[in-house]
PDB file of N, CA, C and O in Angstrom:
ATOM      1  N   UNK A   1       0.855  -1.177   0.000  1.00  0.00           N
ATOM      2  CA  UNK A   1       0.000   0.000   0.000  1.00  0.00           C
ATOM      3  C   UNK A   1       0.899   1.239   0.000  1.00  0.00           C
ATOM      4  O   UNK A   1       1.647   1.375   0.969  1.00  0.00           O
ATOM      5  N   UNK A   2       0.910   1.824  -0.618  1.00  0.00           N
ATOM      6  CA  UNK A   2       1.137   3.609  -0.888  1.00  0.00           C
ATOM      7  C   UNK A   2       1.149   4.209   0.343  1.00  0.00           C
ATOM      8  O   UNK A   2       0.492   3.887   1.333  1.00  0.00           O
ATOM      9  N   UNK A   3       2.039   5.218   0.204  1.00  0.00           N
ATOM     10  CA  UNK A   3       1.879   6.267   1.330  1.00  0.00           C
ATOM     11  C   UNK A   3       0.024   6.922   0.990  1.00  0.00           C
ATOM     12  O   UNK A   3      -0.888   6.829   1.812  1.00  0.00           O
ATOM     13  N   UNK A   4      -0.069   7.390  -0.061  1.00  0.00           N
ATOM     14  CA  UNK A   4      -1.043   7.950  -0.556  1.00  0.00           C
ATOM     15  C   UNK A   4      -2.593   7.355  -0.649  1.00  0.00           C
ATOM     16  O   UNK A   4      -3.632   7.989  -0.835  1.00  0.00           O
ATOM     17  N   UNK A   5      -2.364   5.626  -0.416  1.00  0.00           N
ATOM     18  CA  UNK A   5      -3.446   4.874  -0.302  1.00  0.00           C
ATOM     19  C   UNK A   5      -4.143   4.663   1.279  1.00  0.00           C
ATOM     20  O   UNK A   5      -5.283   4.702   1.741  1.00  0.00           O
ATOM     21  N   UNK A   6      -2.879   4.440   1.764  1.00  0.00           N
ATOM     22  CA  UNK A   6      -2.784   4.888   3.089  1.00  0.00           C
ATOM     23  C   UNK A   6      -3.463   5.777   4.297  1.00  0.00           C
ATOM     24  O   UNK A   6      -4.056   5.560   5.353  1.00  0.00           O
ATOM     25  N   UNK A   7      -2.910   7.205   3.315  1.00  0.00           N
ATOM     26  CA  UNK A   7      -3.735   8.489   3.695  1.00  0.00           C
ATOM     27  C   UNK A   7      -4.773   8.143   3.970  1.00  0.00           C
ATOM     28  O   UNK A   7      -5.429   7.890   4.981  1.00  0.00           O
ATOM     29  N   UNK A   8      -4.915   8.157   2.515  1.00  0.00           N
ATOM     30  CA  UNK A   8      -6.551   8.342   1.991  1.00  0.00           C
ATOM     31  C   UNK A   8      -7.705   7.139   2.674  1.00  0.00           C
ATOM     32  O   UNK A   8      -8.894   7.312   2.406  1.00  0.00           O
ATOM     33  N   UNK A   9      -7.406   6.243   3.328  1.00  0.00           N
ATOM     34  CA  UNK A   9      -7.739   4.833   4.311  1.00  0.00           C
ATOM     35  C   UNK A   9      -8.009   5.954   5.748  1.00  0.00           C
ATOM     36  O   UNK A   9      -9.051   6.165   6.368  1.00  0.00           O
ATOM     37  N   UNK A  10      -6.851   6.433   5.913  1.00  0.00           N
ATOM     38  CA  UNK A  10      -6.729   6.880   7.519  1.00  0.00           C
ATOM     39  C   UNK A  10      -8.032   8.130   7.392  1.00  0.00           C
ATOM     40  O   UNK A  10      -8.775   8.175   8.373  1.00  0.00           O
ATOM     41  N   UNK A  11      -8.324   9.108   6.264  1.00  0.00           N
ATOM     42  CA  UNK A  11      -9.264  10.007   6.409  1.00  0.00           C
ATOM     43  C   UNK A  11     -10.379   9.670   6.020  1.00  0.00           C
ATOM     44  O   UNK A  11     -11.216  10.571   6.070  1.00  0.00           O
ATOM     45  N   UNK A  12     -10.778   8.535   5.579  1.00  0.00           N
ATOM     46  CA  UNK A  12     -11.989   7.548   5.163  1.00  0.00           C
ATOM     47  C   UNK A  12     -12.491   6.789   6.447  1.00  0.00           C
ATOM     48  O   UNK A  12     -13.653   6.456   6.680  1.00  0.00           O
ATOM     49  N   UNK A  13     -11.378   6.584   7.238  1.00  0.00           N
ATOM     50  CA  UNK A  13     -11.718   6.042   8.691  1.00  0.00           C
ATOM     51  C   UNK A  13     -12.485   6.797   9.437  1.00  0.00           C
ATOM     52  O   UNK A  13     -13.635   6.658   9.855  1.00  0.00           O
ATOM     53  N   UNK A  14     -11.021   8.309   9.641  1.00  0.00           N
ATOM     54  CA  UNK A  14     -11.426   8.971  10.329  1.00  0.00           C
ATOM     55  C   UNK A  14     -12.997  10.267  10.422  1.00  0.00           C
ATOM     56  O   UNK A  14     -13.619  10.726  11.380  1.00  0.00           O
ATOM     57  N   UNK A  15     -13.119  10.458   8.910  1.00  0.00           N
ATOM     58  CA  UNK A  15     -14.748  10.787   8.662  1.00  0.00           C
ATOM     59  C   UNK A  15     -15.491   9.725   9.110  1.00  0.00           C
ATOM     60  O   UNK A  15     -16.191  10.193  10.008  1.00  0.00           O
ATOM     61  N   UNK A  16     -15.725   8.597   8.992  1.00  0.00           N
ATOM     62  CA  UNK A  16     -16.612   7.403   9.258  1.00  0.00           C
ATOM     63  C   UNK A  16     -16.710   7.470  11.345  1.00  0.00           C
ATOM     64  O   UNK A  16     -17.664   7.157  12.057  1.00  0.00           O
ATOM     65  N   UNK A  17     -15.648   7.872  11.660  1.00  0.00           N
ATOM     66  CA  UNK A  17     -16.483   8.646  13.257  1.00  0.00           C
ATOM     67  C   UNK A  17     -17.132   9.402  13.258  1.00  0.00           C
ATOM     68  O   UNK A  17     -18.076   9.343  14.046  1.00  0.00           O
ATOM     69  N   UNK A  18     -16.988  10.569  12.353  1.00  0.00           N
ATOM     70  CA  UNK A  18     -17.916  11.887  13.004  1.00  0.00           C
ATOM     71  C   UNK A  18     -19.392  11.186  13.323  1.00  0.00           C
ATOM     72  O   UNK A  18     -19.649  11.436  14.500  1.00  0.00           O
ATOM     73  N   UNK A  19     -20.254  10.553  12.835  1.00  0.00           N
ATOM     74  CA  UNK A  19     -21.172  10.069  13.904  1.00  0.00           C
ATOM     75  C   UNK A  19     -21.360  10.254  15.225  1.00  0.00           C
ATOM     76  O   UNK A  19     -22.036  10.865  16.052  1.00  0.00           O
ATOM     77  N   UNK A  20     -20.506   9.495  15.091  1.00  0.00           N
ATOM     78  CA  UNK A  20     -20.374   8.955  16.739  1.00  0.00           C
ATOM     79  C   UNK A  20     -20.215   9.930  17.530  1.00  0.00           C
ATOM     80  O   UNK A  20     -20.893  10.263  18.502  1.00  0.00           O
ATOM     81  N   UNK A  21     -18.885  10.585  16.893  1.00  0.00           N
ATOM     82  CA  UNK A  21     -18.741  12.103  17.685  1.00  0.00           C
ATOM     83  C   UNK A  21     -19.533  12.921  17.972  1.00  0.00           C
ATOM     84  O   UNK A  21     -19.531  13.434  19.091  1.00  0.00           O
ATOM     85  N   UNK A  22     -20.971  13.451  16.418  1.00  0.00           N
ATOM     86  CA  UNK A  22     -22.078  14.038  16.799  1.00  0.00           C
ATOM     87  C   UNK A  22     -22.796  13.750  18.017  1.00  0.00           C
ATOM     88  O   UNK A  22     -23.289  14.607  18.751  1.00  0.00           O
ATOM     89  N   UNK A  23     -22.843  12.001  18.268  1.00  0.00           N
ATOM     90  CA  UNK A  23     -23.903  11.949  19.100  1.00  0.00           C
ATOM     91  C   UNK A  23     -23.320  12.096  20.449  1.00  0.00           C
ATOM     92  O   UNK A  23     -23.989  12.498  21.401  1.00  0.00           O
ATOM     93  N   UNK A  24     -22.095  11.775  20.530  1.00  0.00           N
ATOM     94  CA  UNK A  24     -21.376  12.409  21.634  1.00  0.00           C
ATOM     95  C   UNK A  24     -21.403  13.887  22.124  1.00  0.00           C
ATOM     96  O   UNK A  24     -21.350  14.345  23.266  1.00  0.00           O
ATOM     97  N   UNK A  25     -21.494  14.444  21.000  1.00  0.00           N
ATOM     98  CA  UNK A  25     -21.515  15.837  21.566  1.00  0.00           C
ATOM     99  C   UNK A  25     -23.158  16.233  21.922  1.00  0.00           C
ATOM    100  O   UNK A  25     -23.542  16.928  22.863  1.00  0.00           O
ATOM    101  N   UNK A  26     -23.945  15.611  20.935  1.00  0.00           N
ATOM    102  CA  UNK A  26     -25.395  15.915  21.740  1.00  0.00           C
ATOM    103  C   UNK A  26     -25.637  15.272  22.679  1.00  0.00           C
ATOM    104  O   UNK A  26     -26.842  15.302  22.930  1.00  0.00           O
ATOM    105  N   UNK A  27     -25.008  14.622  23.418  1.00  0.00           N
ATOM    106  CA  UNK A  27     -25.321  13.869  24.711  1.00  0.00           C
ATOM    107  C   UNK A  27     -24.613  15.359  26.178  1.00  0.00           C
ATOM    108  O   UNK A  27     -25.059  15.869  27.206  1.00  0.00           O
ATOM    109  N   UNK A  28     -23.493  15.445  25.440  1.00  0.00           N
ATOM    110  CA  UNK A  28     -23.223  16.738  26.128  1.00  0.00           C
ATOM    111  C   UNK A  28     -23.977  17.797  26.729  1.00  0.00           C
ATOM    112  O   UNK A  28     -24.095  18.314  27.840  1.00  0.00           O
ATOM    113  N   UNK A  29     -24.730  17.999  24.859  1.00  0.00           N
ATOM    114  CA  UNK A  29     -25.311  19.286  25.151  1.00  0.00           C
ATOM    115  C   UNK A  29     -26.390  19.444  26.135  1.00  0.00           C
ATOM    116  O   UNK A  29     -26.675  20.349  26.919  1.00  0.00           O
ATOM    117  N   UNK A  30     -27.220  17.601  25.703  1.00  0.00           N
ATOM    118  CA  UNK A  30     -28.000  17.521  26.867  1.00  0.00           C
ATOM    119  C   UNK A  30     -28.108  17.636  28.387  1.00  0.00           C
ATOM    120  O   UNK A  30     -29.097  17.933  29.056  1.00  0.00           O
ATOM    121  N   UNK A  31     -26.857  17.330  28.784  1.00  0.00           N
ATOM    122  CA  UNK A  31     -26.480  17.077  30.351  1.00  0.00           C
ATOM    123  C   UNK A  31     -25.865  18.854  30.421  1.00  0.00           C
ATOM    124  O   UNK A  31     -25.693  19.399  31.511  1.00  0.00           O
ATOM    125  N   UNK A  32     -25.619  19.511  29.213  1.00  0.00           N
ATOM    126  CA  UNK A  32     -25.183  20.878  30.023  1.00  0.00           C
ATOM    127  C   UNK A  32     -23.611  20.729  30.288  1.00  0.00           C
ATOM    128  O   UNK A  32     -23.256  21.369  31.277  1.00  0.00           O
ATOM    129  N   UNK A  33     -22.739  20.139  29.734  1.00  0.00           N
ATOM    130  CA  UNK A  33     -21.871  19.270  29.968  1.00  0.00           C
ATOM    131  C   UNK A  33     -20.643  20.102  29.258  1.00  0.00           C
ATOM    132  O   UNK A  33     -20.011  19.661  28.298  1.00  0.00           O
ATOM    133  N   UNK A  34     -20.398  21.413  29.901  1.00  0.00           N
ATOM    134  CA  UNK A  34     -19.564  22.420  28.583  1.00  0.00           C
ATOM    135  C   UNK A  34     -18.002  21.828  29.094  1.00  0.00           C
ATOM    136  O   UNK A  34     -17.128  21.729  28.233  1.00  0.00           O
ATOM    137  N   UNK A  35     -17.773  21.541  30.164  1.00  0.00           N
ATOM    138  CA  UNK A  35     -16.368  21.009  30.249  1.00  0.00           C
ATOM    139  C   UNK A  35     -16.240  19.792  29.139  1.00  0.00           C
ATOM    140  O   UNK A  35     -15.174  19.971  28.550  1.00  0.00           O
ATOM    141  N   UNK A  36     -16.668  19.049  28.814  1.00  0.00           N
ATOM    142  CA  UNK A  36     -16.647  17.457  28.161  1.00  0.00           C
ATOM    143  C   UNK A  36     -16.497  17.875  26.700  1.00  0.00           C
ATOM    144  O   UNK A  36     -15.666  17.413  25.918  1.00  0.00           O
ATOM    145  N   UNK A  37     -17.757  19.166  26.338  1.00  0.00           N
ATOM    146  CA  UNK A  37     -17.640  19.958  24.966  1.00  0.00           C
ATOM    147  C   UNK A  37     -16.146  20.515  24.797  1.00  0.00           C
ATOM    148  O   UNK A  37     -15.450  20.345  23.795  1.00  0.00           O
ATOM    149  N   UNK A  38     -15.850  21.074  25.727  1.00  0.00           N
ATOM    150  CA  UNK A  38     -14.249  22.270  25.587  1.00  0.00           C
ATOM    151  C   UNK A  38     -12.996  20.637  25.298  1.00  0.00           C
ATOM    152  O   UNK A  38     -12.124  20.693  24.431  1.00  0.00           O
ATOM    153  N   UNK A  39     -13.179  19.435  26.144  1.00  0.00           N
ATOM    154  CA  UNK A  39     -12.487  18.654  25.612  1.00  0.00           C
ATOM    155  C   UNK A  39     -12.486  17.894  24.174  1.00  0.00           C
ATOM    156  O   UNK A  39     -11.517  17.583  23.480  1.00  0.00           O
ATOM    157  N   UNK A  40     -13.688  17.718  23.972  1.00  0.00           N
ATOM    158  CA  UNK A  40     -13.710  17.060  23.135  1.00  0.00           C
ATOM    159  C   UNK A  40     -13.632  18.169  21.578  1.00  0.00           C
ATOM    160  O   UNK A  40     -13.082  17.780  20.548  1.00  0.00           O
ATOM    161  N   UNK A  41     -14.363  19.693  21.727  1.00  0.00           N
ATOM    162  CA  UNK A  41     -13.767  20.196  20.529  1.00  0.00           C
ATOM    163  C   UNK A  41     -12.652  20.691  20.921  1.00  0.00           C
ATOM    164  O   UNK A  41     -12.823  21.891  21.137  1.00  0.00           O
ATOM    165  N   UNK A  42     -11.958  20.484  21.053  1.00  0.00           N
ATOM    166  CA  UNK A  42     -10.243  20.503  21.912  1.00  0.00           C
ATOM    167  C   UNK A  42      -9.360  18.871  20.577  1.00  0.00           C
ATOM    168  O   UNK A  42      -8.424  18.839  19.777  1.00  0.00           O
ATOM    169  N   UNK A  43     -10.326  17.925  21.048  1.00  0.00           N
ATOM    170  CA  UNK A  43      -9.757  16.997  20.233  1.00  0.00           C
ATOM    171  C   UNK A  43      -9.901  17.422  18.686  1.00  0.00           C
ATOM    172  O   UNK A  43      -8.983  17.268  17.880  1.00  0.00           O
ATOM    173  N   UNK A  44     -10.998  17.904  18.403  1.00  0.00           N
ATOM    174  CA  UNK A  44     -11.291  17.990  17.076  1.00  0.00           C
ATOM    175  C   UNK A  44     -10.321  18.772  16.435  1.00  0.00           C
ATOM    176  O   UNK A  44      -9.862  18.435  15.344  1.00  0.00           O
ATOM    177  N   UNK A  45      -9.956  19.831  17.048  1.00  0.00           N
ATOM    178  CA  UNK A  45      -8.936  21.043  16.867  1.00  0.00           C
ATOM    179  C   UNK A  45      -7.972  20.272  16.265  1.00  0.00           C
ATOM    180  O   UNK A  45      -7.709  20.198  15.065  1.00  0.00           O
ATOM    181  N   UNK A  46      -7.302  19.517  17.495  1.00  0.00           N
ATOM    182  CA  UNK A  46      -6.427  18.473  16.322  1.00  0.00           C
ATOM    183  C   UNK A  46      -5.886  17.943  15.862  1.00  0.00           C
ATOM    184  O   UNK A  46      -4.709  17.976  15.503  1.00  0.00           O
ATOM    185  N   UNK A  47      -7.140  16.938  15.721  1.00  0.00           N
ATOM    186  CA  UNK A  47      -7.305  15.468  14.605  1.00  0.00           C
ATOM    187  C   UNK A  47      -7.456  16.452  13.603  1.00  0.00           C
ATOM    188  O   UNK A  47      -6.464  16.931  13.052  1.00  0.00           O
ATOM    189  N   UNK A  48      -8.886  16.881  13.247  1.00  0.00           N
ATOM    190  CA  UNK A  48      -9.059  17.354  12.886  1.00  0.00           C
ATOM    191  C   UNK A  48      -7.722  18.210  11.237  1.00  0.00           C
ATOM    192  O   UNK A  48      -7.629  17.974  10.033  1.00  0.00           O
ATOM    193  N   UNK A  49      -7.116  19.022  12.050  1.00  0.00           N
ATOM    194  CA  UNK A  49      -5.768  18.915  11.035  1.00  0.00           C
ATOM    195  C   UNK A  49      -4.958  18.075  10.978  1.00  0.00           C
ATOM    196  O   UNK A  49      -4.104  18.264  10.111  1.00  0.00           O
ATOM    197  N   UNK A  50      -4.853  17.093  11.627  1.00  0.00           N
ATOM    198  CA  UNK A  50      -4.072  15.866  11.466  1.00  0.00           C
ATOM    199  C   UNK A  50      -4.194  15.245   9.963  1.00  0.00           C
ATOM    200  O   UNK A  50      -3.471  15.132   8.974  1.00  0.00           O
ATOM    201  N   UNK A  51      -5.400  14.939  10.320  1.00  0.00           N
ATOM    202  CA  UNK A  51      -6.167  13.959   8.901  1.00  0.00           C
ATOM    203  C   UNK A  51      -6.476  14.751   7.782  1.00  0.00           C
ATOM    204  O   UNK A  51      -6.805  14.288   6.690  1.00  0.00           O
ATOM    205  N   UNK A  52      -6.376  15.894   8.040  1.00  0.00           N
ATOM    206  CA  UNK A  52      -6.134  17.229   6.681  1.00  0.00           C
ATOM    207  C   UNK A  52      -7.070  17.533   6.667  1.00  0.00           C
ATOM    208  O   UNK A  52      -7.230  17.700   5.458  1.00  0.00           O
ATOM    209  N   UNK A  53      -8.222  17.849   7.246  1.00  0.00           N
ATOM    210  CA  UNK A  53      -9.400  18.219   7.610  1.00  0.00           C
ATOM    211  C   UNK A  53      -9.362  19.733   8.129  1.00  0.00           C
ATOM    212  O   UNK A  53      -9.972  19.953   9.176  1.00  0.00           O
ATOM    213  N   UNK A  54      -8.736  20.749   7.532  1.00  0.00           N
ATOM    214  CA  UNK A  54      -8.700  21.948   8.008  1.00  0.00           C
ATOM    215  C   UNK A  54      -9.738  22.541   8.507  1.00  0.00           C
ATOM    216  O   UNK A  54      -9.366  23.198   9.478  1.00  0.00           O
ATOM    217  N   UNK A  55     -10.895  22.644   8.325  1.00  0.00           N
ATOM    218  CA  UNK A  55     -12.122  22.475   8.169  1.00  0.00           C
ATOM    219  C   UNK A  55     -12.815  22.572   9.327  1.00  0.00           C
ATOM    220  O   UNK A  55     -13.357  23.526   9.884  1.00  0.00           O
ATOM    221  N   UNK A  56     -12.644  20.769   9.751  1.00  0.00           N
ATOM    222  CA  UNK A  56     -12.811  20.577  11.268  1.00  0.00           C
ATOM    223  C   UNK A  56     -12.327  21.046  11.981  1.00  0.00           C
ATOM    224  O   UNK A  56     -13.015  21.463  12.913  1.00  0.00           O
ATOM    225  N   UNK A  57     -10.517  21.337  12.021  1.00  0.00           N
ATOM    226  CA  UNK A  57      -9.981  21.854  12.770  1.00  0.00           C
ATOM    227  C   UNK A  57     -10.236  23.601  13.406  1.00  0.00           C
ATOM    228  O   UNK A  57      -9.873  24.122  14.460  1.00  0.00           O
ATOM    229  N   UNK A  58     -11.069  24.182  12.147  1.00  0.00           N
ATOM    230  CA  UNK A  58     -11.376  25.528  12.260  1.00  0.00           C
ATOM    231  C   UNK A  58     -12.447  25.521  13.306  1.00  0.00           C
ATOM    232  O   UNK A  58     -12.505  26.120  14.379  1.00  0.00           O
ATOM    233  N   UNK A  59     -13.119  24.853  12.837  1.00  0.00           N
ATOM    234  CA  UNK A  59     -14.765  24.578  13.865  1.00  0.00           C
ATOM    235  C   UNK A  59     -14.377  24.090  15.256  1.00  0.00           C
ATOM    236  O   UNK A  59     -15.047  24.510  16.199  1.00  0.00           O
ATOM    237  N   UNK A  60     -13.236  23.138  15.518  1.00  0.00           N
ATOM    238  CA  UNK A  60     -12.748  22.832  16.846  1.00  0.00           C
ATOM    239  C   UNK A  60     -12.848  24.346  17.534  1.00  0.00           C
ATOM    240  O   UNK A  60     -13.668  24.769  18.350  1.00  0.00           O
ATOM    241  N   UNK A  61     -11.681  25.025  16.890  1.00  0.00           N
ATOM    242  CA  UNK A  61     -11.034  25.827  17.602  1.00  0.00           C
ATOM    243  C   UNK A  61     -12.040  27.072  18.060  1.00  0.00           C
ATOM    244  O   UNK A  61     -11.985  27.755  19.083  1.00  0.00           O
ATOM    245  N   UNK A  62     -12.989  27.132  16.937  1.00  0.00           N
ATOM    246  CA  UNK A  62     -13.807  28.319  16.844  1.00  0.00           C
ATOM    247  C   UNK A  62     -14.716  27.669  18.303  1.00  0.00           C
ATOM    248  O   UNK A  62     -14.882  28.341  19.321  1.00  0.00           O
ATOM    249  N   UNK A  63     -15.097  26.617  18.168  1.00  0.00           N
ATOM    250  CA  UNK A  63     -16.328  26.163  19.394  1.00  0.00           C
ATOM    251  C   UNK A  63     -15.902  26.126  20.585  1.00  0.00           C
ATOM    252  O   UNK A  63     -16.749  26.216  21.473  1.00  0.00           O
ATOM    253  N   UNK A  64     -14.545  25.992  20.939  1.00  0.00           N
ATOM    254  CA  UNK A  64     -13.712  25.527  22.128  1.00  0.00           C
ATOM    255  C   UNK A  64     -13.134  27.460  22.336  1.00  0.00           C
ATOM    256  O   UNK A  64     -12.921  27.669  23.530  1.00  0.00           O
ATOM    257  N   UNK A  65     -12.967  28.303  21.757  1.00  0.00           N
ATOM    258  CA  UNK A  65     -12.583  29.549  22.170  1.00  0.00           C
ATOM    259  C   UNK A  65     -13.972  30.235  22.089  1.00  0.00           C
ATOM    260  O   UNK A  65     -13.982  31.343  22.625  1.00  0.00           O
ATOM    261  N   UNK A  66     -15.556  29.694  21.352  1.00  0.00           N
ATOM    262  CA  UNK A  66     -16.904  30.434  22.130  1.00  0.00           C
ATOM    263  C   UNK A  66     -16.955  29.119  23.802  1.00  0.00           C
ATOM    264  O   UNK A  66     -17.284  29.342  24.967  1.00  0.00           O
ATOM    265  N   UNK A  67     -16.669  28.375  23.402  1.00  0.00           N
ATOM    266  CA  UNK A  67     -17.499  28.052  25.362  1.00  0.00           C
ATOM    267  C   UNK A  67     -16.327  28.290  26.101  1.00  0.00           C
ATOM    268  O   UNK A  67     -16.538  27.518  27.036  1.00  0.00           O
ATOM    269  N   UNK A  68     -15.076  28.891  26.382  1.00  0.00           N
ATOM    270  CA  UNK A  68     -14.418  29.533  27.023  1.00  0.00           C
ATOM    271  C   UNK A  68     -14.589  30.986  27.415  1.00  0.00           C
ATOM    272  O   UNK A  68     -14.300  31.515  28.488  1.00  0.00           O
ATOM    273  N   UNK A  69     -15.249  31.655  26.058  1.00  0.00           N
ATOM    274  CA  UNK A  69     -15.763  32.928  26.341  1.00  0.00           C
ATOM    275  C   UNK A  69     -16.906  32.872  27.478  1.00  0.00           C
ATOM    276  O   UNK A  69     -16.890  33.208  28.663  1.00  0.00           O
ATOM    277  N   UNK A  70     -18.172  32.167  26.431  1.00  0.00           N
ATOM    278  CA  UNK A  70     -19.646  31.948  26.798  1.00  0.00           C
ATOM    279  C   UNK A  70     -19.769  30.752  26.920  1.00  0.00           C
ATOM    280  O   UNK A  70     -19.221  30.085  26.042  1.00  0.00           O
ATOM    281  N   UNK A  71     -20.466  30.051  27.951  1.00  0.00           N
ATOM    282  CA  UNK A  71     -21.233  28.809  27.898  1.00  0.00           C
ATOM    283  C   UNK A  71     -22.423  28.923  27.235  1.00  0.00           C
ATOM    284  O   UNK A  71     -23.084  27.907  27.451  1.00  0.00           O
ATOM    285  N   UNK A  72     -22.799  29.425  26.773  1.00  0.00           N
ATOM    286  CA  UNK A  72     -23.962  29.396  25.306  1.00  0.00           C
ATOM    287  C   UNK A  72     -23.643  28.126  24.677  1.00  0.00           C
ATOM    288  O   UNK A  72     -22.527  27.961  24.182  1.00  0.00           O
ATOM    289  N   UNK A  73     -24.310  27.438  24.659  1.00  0.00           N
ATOM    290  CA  UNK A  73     -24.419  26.068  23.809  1.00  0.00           C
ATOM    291  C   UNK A  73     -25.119  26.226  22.301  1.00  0.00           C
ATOM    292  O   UNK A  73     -25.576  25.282  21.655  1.00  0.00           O
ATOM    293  N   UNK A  74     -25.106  27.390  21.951  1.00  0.00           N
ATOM    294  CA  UNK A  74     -26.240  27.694  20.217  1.00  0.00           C
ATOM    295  C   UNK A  74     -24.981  27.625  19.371  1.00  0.00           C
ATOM    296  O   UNK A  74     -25.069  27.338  18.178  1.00  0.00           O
ATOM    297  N   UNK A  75     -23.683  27.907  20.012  1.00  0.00           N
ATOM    298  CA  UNK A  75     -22.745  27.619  18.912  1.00  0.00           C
ATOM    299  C   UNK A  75     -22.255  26.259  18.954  1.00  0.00           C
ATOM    300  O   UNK A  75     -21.259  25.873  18.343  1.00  0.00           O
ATOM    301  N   UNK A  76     -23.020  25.517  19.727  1.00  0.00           N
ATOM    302  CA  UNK A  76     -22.610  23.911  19.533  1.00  0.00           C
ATOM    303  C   UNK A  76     -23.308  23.172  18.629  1.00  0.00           C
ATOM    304  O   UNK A  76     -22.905  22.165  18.046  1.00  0.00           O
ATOM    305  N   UNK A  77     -24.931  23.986  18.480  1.00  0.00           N
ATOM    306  CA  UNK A  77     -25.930  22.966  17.477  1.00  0.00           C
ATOM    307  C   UNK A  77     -25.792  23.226  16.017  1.00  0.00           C
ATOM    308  O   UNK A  77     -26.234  22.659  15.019  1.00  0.00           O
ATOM    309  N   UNK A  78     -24.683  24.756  16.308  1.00  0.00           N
ATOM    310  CA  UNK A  78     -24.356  24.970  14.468  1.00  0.00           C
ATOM    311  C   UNK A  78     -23.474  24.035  14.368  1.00  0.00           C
ATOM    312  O   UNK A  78     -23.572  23.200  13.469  1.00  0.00           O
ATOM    313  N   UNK A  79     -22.367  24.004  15.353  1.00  0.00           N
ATOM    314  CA  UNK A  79     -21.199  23.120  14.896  1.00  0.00           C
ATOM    315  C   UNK A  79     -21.841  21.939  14.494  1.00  0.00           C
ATOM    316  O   UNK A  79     -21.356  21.350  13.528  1.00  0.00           O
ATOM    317  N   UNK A  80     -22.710  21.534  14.972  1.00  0.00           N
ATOM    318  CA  UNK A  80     -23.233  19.675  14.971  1.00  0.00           C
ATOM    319  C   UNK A  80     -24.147  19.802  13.212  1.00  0.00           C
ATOM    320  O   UNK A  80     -24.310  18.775  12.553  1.00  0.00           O
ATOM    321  N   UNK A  81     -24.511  20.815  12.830  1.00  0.00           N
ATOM    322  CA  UNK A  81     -24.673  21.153  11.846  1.00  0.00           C
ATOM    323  C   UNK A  81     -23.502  20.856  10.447  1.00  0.00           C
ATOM    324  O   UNK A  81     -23.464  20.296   9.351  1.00  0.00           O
ATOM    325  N   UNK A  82     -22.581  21.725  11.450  1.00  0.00           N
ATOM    326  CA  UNK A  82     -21.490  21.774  10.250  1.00  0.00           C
ATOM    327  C   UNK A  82     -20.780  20.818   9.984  1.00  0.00           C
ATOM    328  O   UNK A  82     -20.255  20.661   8.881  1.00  0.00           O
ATOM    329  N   UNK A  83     -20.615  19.762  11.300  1.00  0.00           N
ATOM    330  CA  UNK A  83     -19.859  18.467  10.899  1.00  0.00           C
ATOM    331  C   UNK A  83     -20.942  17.186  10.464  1.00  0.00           C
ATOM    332  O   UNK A  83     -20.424  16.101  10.199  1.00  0.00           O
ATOM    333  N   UNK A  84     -22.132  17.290  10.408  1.00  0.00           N
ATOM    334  CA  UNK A  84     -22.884  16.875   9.447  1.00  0.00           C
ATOM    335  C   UNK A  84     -22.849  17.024   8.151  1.00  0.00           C
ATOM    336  O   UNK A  84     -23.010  16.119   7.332  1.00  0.00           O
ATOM    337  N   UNK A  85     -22.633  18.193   7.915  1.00  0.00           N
ATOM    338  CA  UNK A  85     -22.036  18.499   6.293  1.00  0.00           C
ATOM    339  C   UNK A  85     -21.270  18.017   6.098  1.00  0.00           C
ATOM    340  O   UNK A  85     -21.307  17.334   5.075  1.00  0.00           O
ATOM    341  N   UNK A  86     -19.961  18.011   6.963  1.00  0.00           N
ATOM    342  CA  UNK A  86     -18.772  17.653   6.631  1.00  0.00           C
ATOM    343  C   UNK A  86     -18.851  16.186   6.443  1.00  0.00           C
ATOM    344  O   UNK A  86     -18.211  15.784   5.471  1.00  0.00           O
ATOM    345  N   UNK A  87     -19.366  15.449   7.008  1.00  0.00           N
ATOM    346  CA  UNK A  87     -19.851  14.145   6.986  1.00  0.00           C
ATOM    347  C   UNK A  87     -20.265  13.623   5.442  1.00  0.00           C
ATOM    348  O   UNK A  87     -19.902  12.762   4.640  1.00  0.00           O
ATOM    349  N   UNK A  88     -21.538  15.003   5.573  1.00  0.00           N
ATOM    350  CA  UNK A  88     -22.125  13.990   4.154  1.00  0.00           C
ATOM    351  C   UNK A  88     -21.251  14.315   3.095  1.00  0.00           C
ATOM    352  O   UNK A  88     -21.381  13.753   2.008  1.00  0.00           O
ATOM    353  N   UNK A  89     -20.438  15.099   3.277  1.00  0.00           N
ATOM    354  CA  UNK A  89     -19.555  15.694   1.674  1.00  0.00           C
ATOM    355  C   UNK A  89     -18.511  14.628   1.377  1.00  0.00           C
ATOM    356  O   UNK A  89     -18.368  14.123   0.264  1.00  0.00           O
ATOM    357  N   UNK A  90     -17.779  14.318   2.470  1.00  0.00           N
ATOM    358  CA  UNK A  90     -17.326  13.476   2.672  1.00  0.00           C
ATOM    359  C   UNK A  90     -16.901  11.794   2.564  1.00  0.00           C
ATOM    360  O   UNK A  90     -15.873  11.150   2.357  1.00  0.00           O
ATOM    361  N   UNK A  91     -18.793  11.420   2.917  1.00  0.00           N
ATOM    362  CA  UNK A  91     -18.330   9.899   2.981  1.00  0.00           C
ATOM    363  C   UNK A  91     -18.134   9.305   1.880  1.00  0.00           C
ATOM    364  O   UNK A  91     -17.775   8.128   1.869  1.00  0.00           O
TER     365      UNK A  91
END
């Protein structure tokens, strides 16, 4: 296998979580749970550019520096929005 086949395996994987991740994060939102949110879009930040997903990594950073500002959770249901897109563009 290719360096390049490779890649492209590891970011085929790694889109095939965001699921999971969504529902992780709406389990969050439910419980009110902004510490667990600040970690976990903390992770997204980045994997997120890891796997070349600049993208995600923007939305990490952007969601994890609003619930440090504000605990407002309305910029969490866009994010869950946006990595739905990212999802479907994706798979």
């Amino acid at each position: 296998m290719s360096t390049e086949e490779l890649l492209k395996s590891l970011r085929k994987e790694y889109i095939e979580t965001l699921p999971t991740k969504i529902k992780e994060i709406q389990s969050y939102v439910l419980k009110n749970d902004t510490e667990s949110l600040l970690v976990l879009f903390h992770k997204l930040k980045g994997s997120g550019k890891t796997y070349g997903f600049d993208q995600i990594s923007v939305l990490g950073h952007d969601v994890e520096e609003a619930l440090k500002v504000n605990k407002n959770l309305n910029v969490v249901n866009d994010a869950i929005e946006r990595l739905q897109s990212i999802y479907t563009t994706h798979k």
